[in-house]
C-alpha positions as CSV (number, residue, x, y, z in Angstrom):
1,X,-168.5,-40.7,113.6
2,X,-164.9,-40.4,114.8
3,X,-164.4,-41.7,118.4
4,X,-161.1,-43.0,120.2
5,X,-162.7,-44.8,123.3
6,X,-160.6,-45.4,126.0
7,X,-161.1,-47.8,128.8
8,X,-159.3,-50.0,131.4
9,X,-158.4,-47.2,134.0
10,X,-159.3,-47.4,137.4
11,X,-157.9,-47.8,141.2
12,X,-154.8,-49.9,141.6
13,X,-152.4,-50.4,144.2
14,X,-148.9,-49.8,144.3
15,X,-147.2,-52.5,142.6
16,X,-150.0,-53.5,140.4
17,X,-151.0,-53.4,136.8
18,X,-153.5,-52.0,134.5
19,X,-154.2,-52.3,130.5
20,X,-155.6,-49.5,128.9
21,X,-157.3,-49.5,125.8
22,X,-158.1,-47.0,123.0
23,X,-160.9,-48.2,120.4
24,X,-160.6,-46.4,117.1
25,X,-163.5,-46.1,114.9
26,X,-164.5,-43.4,111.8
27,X,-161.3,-43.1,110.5
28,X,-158.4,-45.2,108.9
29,X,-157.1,-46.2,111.5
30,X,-154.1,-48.7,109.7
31,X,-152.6,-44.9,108.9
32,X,-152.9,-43.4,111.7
33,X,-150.0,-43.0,114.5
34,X,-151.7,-43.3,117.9
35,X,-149.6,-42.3,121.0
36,X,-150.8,-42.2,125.1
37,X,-150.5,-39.0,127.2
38,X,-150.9,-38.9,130.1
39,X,-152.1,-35.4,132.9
40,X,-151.5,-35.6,136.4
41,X,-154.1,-32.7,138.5
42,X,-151.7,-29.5,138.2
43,X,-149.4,-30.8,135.7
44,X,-148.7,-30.5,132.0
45,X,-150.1,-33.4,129.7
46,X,-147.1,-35.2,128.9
47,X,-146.4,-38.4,125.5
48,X,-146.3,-41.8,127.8
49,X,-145.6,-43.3,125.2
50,X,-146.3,-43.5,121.2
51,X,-146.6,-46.2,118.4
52,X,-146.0,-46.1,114.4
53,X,-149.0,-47.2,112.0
54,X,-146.2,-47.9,109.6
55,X,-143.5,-49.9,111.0
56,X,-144.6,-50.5,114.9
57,X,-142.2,-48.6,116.2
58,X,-142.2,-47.4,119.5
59,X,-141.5,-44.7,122.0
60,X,-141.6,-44.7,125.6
61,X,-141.0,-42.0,128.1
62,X,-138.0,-42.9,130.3
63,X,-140.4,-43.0,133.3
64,X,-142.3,-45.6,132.4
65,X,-139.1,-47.1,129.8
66,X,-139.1,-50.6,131.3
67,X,-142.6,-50.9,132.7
68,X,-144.9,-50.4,130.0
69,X,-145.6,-51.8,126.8
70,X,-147.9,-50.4,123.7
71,X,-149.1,-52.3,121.0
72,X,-151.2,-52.3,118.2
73,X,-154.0,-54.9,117.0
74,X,-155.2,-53.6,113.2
75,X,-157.7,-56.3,113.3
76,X,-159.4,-54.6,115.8
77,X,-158.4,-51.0,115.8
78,X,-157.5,-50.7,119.2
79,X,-154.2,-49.7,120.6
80,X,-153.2,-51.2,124.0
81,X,-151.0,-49.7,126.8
82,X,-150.0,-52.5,129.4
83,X,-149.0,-50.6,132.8
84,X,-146.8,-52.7,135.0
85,X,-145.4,-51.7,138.5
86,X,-147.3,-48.9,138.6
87,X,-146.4,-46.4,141.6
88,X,-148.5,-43.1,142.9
89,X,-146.4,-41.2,140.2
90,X,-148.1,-43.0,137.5
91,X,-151.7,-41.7,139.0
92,X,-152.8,-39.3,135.9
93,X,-155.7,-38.9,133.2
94,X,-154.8,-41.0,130.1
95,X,-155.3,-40.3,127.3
96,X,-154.9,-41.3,123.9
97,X,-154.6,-39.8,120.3
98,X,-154.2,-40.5,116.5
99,X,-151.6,-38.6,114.3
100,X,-152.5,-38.8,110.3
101,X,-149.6,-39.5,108.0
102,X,-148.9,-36.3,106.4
103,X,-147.6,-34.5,109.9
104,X,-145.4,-38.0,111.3
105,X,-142.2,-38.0,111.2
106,X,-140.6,-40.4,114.5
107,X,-142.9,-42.1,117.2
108,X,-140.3,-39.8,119.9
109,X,-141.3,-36.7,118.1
110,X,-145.0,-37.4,118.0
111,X,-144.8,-38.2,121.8
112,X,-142.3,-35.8,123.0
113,X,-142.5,-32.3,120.6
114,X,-145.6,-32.4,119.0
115,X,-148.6,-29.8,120.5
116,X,-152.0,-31.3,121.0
117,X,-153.0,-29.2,118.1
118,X,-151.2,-31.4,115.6
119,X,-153.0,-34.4,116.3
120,X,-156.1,-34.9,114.1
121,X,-158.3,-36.9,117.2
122,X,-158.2,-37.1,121.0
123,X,-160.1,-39.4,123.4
124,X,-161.5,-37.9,126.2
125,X,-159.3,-40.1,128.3
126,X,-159.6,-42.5,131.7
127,X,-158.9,-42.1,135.1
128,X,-155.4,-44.1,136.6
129,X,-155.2,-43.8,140.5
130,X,-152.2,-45.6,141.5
131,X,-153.2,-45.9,145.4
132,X,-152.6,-48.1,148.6
């Protein structure tokens, strides 16, 4: 059974941090490309950021460029999205997904051009409420 499991949203306040997490199991997931999007209520989902099975190359969107960091752990198939100074803008549903290697061509385009559609798996994504 194919599941991408997020966890690690919740309620923080202005200034704070969260780590999210997305648990990958029933596919390979050493070739898979997993990036984080992110949907604020009335907004368009938009690519957070994104990370290469391949090389561990990265993508970040420039308003979060500086604050957070993804990474990878292949041991345990889980992707990690650490959230630093997080402000009210930053309040969204995350959530995250996992390219195959046939469609992947650069972690920017996965994150920034590619529709839903593309991907081949979706979480169903955790709550981040960045409030004081």
């Amino acid at each position: 059974q194919v599941q991408l499991v997020e966890s690690g949203g919740g309620l923080v306040q202005p200034g704070g941090s969260l780590r999210l997490s997305c648990a990958v199991s029933g596919f390979p997931f050493d070739y898979h490309h997993i990036g984080w999007f992110r949907q604020a209520p009335g907004k368009e989902r938009v690519g957070v950021s994104c990370i290469s099975s391949a090389d561990g190359s990265t993508y970040y969107a420039d308003s979060v460029k500086g604050r957070f960091t993804i990474s990878r752990d292949n041991a345990k198939s889980t992707v990690y999205l650490q959230m630093n100074s997080l402000g009210p803008e930053d309040t969204a549903v995350y959530s995250c997904a996992a390219l195959g290697p046939i469609l992947f061509t650069t972690v920017q385009a996965m994150c920034v051009m590619f529709p839903p559609e593309t991907f081949d798996y979706w979480g169903q994504g955790t709550q981040v409420t960045v409030s004081s």
